[in-house]
BAFI-425974 format. One record per residue (C-alpha): x, y, z; residue in one letter; chain. Coordinates in pm, 1 decimal, always signed. Layout:
<marzas>
<marza <X Y Z> A A>,
...
</marzas>
This chain:
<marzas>
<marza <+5932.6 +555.6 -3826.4> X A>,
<marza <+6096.0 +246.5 -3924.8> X A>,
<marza <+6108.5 +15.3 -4246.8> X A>,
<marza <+5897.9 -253.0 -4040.3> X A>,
<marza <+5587.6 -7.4 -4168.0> X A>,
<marza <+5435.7 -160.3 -4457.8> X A>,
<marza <+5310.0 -23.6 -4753.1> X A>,
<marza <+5139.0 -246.1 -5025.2> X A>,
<marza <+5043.0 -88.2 -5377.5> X A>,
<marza <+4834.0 -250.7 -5581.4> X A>,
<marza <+4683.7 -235.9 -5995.0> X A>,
<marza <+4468.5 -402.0 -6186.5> X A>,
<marza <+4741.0 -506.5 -6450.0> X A>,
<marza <+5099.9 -502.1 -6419.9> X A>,
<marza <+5178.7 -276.1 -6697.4> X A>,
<marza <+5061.8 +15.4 -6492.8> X A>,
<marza <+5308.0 -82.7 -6169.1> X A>,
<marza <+5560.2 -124.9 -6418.6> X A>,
<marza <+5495.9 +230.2 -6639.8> X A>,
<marza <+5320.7 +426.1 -6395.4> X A>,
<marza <+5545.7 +420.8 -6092.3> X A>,
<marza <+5875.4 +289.2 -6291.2> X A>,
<marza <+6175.7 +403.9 -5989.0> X A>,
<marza <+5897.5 +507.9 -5751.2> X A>,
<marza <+5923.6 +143.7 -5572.1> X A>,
<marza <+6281.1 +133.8 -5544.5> X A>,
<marza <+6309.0 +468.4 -5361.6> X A>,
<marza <+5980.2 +405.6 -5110.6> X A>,
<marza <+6157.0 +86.5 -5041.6> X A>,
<marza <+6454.6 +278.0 -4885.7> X A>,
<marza <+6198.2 +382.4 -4630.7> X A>,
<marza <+5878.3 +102.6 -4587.6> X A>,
<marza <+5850.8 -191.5 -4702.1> X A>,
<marza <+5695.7 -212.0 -5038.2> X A>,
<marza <+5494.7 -497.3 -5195.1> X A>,
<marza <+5287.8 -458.1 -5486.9> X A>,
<marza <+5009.7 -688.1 -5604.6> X A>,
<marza <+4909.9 -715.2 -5947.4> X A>,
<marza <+4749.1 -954.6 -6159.9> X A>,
<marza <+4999.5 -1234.4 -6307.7> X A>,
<marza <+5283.5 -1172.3 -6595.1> X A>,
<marza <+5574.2 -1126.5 -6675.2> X A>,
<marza <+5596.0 -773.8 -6613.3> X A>,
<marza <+5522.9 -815.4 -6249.3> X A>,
<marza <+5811.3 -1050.7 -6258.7> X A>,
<marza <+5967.8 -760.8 -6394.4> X A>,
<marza <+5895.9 -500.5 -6125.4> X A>,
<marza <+5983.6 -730.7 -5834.2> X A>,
<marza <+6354.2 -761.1 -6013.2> X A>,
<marza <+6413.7 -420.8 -6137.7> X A>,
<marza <+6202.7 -256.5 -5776.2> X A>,
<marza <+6348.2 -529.9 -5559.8> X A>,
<marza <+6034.9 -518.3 -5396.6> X A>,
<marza <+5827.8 -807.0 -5309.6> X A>,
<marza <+5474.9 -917.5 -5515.5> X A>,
<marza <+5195.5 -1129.5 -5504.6> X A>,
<marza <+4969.5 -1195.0 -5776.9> X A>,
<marza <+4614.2 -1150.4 -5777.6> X A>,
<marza <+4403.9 -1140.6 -6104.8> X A>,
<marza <+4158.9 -885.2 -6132.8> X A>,
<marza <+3939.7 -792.8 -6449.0> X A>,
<marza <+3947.1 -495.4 -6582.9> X A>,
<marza <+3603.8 -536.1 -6677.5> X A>,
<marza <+3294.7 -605.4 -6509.1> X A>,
<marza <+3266.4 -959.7 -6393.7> X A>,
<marza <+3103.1 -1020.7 -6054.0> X A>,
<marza <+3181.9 -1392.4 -5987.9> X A>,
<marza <+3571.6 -1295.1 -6045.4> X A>,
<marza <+3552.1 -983.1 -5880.3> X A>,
<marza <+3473.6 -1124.7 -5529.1> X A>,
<marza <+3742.4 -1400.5 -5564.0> X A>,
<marza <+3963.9 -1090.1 -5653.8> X A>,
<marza <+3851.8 -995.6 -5344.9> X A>,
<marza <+3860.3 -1262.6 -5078.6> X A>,
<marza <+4242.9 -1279.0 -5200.2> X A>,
<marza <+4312.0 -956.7 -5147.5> X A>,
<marza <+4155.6 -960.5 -4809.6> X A>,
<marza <+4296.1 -1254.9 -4673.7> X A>,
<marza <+4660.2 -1130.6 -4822.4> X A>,
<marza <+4545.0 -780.1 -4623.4> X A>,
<marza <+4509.5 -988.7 -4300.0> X A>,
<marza <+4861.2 -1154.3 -4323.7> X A>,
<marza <+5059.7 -913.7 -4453.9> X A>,
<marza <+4903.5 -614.0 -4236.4> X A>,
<marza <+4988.5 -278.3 -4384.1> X A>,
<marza <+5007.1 +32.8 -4242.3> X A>,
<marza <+4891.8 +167.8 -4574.1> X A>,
<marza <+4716.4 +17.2 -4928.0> X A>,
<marza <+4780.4 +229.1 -5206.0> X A>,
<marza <+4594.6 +218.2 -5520.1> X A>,
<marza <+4554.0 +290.6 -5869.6> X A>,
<marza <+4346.8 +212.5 -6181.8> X A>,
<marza <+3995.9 +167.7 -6130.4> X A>,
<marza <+3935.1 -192.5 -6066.8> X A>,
<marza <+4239.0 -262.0 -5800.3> X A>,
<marza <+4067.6 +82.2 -5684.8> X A>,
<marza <+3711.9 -27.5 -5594.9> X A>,
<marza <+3856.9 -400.6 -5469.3> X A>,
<marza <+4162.4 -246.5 -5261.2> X A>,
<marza <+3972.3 +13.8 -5057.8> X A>,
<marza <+3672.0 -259.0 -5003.8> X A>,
<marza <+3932.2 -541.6 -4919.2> X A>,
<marza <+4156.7 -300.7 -4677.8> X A>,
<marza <+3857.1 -162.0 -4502.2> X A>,
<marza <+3725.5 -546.7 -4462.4> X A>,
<marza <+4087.6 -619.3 -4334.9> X A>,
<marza <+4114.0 -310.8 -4100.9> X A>,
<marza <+4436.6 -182.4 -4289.0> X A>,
<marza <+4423.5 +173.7 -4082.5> X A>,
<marza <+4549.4 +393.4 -4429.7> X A>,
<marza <+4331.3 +342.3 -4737.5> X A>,
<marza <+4480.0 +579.0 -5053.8> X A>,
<marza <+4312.9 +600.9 -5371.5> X A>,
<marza <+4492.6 +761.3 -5676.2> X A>,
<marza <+4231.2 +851.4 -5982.9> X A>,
<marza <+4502.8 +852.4 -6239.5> X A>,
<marza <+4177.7 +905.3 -6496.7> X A>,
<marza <+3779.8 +867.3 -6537.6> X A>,
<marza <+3608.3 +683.6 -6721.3> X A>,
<marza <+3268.9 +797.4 -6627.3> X A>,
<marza <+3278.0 +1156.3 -6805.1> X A>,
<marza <+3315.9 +978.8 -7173.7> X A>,
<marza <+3036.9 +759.8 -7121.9> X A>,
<marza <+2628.8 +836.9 -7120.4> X A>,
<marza <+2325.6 +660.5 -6971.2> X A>,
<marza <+2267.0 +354.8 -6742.6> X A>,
<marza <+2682.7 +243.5 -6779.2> X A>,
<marza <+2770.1 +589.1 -6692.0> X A>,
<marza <+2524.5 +599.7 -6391.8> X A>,
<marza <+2703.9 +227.2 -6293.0> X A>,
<marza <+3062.1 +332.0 -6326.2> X A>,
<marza <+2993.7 +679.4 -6075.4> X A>,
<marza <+2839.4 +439.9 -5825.2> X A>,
<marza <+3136.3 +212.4 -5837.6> X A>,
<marza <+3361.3 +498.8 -5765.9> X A>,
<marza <+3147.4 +611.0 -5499.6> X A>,
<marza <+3141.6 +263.9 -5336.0> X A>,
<marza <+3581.3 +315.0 -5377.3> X A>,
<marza <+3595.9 +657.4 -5244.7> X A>,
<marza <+3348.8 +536.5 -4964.4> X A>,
<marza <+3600.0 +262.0 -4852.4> X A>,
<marza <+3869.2 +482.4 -4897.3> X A>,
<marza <+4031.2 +721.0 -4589.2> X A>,
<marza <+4188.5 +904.4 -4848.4> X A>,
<marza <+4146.2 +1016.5 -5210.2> X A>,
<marza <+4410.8 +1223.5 -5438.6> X A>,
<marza <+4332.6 +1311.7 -5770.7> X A>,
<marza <+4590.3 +1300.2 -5988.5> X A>,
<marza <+4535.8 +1672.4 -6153.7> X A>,
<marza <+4330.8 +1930.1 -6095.2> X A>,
<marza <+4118.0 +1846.5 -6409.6> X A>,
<marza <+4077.8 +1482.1 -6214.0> X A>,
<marza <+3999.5 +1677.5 -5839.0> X A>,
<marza <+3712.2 +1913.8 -6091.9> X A>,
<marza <+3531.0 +1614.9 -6183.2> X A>,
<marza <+3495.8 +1439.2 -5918.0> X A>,
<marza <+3339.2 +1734.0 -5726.2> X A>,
<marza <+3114.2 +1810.6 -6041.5> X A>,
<marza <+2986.5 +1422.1 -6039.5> X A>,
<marza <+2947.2 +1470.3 -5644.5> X A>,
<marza <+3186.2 +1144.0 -5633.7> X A>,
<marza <+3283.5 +1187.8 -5275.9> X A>,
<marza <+3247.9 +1420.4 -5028.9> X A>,
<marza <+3654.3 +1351.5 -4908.2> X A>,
<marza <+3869.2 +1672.3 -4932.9> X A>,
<marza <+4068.2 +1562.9 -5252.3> X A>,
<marza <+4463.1 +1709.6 -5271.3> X A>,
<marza <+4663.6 +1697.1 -5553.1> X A>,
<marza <+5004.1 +1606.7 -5495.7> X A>,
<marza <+5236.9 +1821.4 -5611.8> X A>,
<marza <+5171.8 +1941.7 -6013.6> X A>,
<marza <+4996.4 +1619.2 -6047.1> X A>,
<marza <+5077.4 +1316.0 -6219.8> X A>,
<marza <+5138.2 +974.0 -6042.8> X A>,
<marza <+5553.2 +951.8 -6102.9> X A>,
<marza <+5693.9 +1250.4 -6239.5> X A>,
<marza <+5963.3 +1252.7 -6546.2> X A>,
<marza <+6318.1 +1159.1 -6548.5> X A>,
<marza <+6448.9 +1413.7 -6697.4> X A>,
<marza <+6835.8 +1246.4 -6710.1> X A>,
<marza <+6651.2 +981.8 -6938.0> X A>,
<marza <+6395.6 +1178.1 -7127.7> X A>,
<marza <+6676.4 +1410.6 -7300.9> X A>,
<marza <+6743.9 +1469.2 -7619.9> X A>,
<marza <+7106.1 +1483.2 -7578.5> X A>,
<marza <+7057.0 +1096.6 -7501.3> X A>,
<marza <+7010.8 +1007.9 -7895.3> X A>,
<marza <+7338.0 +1054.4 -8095.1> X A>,
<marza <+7302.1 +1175.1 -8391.0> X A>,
<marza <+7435.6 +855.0 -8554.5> X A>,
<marza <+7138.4 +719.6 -8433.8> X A>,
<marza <+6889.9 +933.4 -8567.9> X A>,
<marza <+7023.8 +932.2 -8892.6> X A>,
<marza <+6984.0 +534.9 -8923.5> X A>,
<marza <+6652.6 +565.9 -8749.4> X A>,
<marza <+6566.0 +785.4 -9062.8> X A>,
<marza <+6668.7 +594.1 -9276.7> X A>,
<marza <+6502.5 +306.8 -9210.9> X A>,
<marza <+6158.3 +457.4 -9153.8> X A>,
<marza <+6262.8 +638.0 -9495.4> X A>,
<marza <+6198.3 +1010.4 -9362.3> X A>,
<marza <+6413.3 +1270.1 -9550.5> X A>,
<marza <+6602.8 +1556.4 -9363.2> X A>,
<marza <+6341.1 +1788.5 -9473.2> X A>,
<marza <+6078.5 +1598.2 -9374.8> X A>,
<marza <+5837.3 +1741.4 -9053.9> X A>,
<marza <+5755.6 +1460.2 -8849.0> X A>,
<marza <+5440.5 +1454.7 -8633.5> X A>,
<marza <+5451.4 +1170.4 -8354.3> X A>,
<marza <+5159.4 +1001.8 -8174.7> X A>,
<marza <+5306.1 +748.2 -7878.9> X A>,
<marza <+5053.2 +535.6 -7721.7> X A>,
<marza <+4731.6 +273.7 -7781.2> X A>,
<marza <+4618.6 +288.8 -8141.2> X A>,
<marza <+4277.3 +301.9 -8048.7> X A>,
<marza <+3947.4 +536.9 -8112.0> X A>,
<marza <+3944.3 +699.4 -7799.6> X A>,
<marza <+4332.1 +839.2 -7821.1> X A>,
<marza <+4163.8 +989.3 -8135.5> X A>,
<marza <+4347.8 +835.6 -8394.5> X A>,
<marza <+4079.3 +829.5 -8597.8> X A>,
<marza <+4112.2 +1225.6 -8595.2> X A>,
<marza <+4422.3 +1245.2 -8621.5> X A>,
<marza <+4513.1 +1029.2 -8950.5> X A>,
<marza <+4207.9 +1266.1 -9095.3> X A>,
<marza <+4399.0 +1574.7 -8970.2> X A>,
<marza <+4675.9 +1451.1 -9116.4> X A>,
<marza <+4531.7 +1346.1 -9453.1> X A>,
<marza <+4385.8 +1638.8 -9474.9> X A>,
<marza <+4742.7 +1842.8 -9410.0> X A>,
<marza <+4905.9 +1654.9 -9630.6> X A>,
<marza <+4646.3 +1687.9 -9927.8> X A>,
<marza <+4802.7 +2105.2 -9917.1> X A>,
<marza <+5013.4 +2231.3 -10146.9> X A>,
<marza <+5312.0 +2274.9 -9917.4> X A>,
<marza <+5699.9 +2271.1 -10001.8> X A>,
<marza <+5753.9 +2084.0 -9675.8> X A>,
<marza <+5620.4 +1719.4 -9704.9> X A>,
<marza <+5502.8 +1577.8 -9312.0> X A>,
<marza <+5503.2 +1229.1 -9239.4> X A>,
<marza <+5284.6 +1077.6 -8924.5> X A>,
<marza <+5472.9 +844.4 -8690.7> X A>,
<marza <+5290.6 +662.2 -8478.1> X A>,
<marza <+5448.5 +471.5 -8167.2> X A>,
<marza <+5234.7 +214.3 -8016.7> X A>,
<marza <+5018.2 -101.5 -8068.4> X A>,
<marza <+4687.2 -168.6 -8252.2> X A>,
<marza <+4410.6 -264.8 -8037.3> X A>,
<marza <+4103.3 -472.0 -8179.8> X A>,
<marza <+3946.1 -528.8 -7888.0> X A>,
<marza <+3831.2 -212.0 -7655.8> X A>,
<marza <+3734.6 +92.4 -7922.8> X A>,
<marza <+3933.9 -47.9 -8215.4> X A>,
<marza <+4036.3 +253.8 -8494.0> X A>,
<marza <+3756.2 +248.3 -8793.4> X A>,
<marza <+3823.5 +10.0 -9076.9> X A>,
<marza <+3897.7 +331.0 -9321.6> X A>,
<marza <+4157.8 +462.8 -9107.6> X A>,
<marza <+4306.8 +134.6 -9075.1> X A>,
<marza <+4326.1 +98.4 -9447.8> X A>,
<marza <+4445.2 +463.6 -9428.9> X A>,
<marza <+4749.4 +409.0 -9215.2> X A>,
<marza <+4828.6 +114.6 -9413.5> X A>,
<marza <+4832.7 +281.2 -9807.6> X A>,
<marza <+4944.7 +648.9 -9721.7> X A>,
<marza <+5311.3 +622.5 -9781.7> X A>,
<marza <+5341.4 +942.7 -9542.7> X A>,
<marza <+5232.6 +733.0 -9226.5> X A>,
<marza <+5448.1 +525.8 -9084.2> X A>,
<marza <+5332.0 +292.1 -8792.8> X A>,
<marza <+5590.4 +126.3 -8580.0> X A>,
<marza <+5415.9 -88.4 -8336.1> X A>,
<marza <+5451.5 -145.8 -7966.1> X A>,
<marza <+5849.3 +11.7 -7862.5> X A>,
<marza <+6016.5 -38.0 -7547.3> X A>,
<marza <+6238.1 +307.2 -7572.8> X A>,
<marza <+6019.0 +636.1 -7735.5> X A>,
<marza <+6268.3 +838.4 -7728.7> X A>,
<marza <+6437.2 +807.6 -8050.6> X A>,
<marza <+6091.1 +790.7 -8236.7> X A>,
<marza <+6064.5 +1132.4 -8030.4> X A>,
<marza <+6431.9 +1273.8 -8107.8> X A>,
<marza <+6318.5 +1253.4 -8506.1> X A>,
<marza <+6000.3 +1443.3 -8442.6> X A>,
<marza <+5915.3 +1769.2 -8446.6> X A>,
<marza <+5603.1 +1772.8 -8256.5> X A>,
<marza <+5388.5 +1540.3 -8078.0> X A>,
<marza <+4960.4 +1529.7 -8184.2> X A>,
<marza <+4808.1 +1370.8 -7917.5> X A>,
<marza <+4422.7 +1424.6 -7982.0> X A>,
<marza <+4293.5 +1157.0 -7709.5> X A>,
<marza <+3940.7 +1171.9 -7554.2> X A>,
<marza <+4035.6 +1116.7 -7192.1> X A>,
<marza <+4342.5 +1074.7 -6958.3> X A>,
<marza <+4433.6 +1148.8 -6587.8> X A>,
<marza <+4776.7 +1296.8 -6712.9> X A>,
<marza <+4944.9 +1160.0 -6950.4> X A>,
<marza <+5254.6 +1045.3 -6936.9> X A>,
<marza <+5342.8 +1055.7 -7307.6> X A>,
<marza <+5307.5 +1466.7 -7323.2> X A>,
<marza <+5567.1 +1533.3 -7056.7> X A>,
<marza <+5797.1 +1293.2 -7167.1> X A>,
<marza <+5761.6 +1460.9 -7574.9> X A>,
<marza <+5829.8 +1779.7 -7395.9> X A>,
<marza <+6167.2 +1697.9 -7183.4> X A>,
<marza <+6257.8 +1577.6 -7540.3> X A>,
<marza <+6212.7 +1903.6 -7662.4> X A>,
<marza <+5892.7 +1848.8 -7884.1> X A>,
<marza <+5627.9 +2131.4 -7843.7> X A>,
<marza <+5244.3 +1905.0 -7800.0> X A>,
<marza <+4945.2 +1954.5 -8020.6> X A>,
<marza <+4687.4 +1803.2 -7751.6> X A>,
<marza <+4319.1 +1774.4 -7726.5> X A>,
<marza <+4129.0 +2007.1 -7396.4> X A>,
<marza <+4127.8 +1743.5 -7159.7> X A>,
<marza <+4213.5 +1662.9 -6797.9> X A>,
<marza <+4606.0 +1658.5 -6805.3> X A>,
<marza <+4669.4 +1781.9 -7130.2> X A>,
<marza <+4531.2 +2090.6 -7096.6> X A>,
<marza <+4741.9 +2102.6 -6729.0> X A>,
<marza <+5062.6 +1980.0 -6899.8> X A>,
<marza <+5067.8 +2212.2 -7192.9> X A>,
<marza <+4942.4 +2628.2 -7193.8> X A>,
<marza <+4807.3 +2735.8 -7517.0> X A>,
<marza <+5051.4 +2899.2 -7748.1> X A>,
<marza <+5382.2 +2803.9 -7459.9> X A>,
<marza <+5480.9 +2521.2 -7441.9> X A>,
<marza <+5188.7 +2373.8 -7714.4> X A>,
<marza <+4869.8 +2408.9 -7881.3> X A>,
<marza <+4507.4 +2271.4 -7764.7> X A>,
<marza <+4221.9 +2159.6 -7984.5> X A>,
<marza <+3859.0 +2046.4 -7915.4> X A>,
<marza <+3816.2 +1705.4 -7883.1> X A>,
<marza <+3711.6 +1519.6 -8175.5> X A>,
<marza <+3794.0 +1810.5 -8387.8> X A>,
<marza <+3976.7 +1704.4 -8741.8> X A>,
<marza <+3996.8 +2050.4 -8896.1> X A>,
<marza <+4080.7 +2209.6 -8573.4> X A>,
<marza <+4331.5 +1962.6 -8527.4> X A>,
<marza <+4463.1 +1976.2 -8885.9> X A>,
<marza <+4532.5 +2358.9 -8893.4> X A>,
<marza <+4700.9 +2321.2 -8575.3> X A>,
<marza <+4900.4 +2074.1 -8704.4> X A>,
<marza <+4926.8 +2325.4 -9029.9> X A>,
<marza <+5049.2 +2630.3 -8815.5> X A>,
<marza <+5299.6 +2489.3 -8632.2> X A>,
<marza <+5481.2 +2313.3 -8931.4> X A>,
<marza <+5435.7 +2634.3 -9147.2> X A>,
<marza <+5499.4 +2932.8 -8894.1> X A>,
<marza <+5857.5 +2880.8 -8810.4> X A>,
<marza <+5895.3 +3173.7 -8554.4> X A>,
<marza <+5592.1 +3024.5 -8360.3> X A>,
<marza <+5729.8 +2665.2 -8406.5> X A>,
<marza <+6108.1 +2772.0 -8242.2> X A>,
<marza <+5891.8 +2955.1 -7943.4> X A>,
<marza <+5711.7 +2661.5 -7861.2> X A>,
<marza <+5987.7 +2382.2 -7903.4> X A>,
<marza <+6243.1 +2669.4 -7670.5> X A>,
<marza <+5982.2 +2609.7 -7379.7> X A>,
<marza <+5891.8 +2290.2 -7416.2> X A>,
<marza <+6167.5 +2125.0 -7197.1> X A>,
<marza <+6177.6 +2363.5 -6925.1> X A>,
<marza <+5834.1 +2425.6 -6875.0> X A>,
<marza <+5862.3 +2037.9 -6823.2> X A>,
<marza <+6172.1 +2057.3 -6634.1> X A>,
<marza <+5967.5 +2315.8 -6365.8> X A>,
<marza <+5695.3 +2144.2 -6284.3> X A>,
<marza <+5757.2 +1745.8 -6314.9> X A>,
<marza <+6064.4 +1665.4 -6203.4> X A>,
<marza <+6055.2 +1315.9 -6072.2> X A>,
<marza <+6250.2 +1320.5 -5771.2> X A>,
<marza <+6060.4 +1639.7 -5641.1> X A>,
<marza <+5725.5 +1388.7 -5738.1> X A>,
<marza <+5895.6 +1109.9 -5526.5> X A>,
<marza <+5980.4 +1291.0 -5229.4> X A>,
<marza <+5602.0 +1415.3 -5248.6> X A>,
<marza <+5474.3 +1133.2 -5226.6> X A>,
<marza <+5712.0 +989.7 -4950.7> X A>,
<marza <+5607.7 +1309.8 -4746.2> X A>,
<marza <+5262.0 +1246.5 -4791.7> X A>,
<marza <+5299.5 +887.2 -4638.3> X A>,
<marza <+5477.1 +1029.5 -4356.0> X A>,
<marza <+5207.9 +1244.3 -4263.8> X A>,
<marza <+4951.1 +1019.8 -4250.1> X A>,
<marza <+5106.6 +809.5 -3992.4> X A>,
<marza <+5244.2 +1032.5 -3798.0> X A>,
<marza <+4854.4 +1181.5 -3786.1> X A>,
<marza <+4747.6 +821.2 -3719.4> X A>,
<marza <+5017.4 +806.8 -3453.2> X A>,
<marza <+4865.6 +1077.7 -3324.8> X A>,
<marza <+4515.2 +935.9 -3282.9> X A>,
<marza <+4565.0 +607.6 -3158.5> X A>,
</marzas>
C-alpha cells in the first residue's frame, strides 16, 4: 500500500463531512489520499482547512429534482474519471444514489455505501415505494454496503433493499466519540455557574436537554407536551427544558401550539443553533431525545460521555446506544405520557437517577471510542484492496 491510493468521500451537504466524520479525514489522510466532495459552503471550506484534505464542490439536492440530479451527476463522473479512486465512499442518501451510479459509470473498482439512516420506514404509500427503489438502484451500483447499526442492517433486509451481505463496522456509528472532548471534566465549574445564570436556572433546578433540529420528526412536539405535562405536577423540584439547536420551518416544522409553547413557558428555554454542546450538556441532568428516526445518533453518545443518562424513543440507534434501565430509559415513539413519566421517574427516583448517570459514561466509553472507530474503518479499506489486489 502506498498514499498514491485514493480515496474520495463524498455527501450531499457539507455539514455532514464536517459533523459526521469530524478527525476521521485527517487520520485516513496519514494513509490515502483523501478528497471529499460536497456541495458548496463554507463549511466545506472548513473541512479542507481543519482535514487538510483536498475538495471539490458539487451541488446536489437533497430533494428530488431530476434535471439537477443528472448534472450532479455528469460532475461527479467526469471528476471520477480524472481523479481515479481506488475507492468512493459515501454517505447520506442523495450523494448515496449519485456516487455509486457515477463510480460504477466511471469504473472506480471500490464502491462503499454507508446508510447512516432511512428514510423509507417513516414514510407510507407511493413516496415510500419511490424512496426503496432509489436505494435499491444505490445498493445496486454499490460493491459494498455497511449499515451503520444493526437496527440500519434489520431494515434493510426486512424491505429486501439489497441482497449484498451488509457488516456493521464495529458497534456502529459512522465516527465514534472523542471521549478527551466530550468530558465533563472539560467545563469548569466557573463556567457552569455563569451559564446558569444567564439561562436563569437555579441550583435546584433539574434540567432536561434536547440537542439537535427543532423539528416534528425529532419529536419535539412530544416532548414540550411531556414536559408541560411534568411540569403541571405538584413537585418540590421545579424542571426546566433546554433545548440546543435551530428551528426549522421548512422540512416538518414543530406545530404552531408548541411553538407558542416554547415561547410563553418560562420553564423552557431555547438556545438556538451552538457550536460547543457541551456546556448546555454539563448543566443537564438528562438528555430526552424522543426523535422518530436516526441511523445513530450522534447527540446520545456524546450526552452520555458527558455523564447524562438518555430518555430516548425505540428506534434504530437509540435503542443500540442506550439499554433500558442502564445506561437510560426507552419510550414508544410518539408517546407524550410515556415520555412524560419517564421523564417523571428519573427526576423523582434519585437511587435510579445516580444508577443510570454512574453508567452512562462508561457504557459509552466501551463501545464508541473514536480511535477504535477510526482504525475500523482504516482496516476495512485495507481489506478491500488487498482482496482487489488479489483478483486482478
Amino acid at each position: 500500500m502506498t498514499k498514491n491510493e485514493k480515496v474520495i468521500r463524498t455527501s450531499t451537504v457539507p455539514l455532514s463531512l464536517n459533523l459526521l466524520l469530524k478527525g476521521q479525514l485527517k487520520f485516513l489522510n496519514e494513509f490515502y489520499e483523501i478528497v471529499g466532495i460536497s456541495s458548496e459552503g463554507e463549511l466545506l471550506d472548513e473541512v479542507k482547512q481543519r482535514e487538510g484534505i483536498k475538495t471539490i464542490k458539487v451541488n446536489m439536492e437533497r430533494g428530488i429534482s431530476p434535471l439537477k440530479d443528472l448534472s450532479s451527476l455528469y460532475k461527479l463522473y467526469k471528476i471520477l474519471k480524472t481523479e481515479k479512486p481506488v475507492i468512493v465512499h459515501s454517505i447520506t442518501p442523495k450523494a448515496g444514489l449519485l456516487t455509486m451510479l457515477s463510480g460504477k459509470m466511471a469504473g472506480v473498482p471500490i464502491r462503499i455505501h454507508t446508510f447512516t439512516g432511512l428514510i423509507f420506514p417513516t414514510r407510507k404509500g407511493p413516496v415510500q415505494k419511490l424512496l426503496i427503489n432509489m436505494d435499491r438502484l444505490l445498493c445496486s451500483a454499490a460493491t459494498h454496503v455497511y449499515p451503520e447499526g444493526e437496527g440500519v442492517k434489520k431494515d434493510l433486509i426486512n424491505y429486501k433493499i439489497t441482497s449484498k451481505y451488509l457488516r456493521v463496522i464495529g458497534n456502529g456509528n459512522v465516527n465514534g466519540i472523542d471521549l478527551n472532548h466530550f468530558s465533563s471534566e472539560q467545563i469548569s465549574e466557573e463556567q457552569k455557574k455563569l451559564l446558569r445564570k444567564e439561562l436563569n436556572i437555579e441550583d435546584s433546578d433539574f434540567v432536561f436537554v434536547f440537542v439537535g433540529r427543532l423539528l416534528g420528526d425529532k419529536g419535539i412536539n412530544e416532548l414540550v407536551e411531556a414536559f408541560t405535562l411534568l411540569n403541571n405536577k405538584d413537585s418540590e423540584r421545579r424542571s426546566k427544558l433546554l433545548l440546543v439547536g435551530p428551528l426549522e420551518h421548512e422540512l416538518d416544522p414543530v406545530r404552531p401550539d408548541i411553538l407558542e409553547e416554547i415561547k410563553n413557558n418560562p420553564d423552557i428555554i431555547s438556545v438556538g443553533f451552538q457550536s460547543d454542546v457541551r456546556p448546555y450538556f454539563a448543566i443537564s441532568h438528562a438528555l430526552a431525545f424522543p426523535s422518530y428516526r436516526e441511523g445513530f445518533p450522534n447527540v446520545v453518545m456524546q450526552a452520555g460521555a458527558m455523564g447524562l443518562p438518555s430518555i430516548v424513543s425505540d428506534i434504530n440507534g437509540c435503542n443500540e446506544i442506550i439499554m433500558e434501565d442502564q445506561n437510560g430509559v426507552i419510550v414508544p415513539v410518539k408517546n407524550s405520557e410515556k415520555l412524560s413519566q419517564a421523564m417523571e421517574r428519573i427526576k423523582s427516583d434519585t437511587a435510579y437517577y445516580q444508577k443510570l448517570k454512574t453508567n452512562a459514561r462508561p457504557m459509552i466509553e466501551s463501545r464508541y471510542e473514536q480511535s477504535e472507530v477510526w482504525n475500523a474503518v482504516l482496516a476495512e479499506y485495507k481489506k478491500l484492496i488487498k482482496e482487489r489486489e488479489y483478483r486482478v
